[in-house]
C-alpha positions as CSV (number, residue, x, y, z in Angstrom):
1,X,0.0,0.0,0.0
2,X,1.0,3.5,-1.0
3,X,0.5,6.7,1.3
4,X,1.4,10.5,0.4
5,X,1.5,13.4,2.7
6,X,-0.5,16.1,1.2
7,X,0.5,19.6,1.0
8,X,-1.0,23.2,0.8
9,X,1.0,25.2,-1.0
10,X,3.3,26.7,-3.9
11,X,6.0,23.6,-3.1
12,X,6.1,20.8,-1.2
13,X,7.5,22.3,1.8
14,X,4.5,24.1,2.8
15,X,1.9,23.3,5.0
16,X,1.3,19.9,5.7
17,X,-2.8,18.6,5.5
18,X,-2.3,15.3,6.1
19,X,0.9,13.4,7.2
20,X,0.1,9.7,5.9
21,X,-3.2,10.0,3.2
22,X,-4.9,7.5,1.9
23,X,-7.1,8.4,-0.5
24,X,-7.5,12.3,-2.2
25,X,-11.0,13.5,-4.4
26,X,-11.7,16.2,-6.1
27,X,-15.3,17.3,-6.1
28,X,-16.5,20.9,-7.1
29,X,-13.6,22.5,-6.1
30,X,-12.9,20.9,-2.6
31,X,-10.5,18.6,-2.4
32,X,-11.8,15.7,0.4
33,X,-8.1,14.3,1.8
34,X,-9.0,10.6,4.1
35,X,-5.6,9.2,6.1
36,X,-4.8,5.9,7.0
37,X,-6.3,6.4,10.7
38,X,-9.8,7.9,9.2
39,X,-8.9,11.7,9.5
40,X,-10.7,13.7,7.0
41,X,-9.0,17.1,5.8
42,X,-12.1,18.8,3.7
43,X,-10.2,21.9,1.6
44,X,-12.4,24.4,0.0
45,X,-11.9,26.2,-3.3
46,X,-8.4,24.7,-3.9
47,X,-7.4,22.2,-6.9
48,X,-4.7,19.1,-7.0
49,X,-1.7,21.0,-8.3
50,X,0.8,18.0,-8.5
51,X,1.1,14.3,-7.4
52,X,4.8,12.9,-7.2
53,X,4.6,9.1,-6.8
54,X,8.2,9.0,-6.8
55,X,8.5,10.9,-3.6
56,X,5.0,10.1,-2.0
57,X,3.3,13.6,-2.0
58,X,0.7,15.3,-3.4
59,X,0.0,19.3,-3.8
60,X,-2.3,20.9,-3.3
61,X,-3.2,25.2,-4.4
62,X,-5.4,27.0,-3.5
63,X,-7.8,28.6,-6.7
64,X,-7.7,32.2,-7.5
65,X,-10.6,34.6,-7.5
């Protein structure tokens, strides 16, 4: 099994959402983050930005306007 930490953020660096994620959706503009231990980070108006596989994390950004 794979798990990414999720970011908010220009670069990976940035705040952290979730340390160990599971799963990541994109609905209408929020992006619903689940972890391994059934946390559930809900982040409005944002969009996935990049996932690396390689290094386990994903990006997140938040939308303009």
């Amino acid at each position: 099994m794979c798990l990414s930490k999720v970011f908010m953020g220009e670069k990976a660096e940035d705040k952290i959402i979730i340390e160990e994620a599971l799963r990541v959706v994109e609905n209408n503009g929020t992006v619903e983050v689940y972890s391994i231990f059934g946390e559930v980070s809900k982040e409005e108006d944002c969009y996935i930005k990049e996932v690396d596989l390689e290094n386990n994390y994903i990006l997140l950004s938040r939308k303009e306007g």
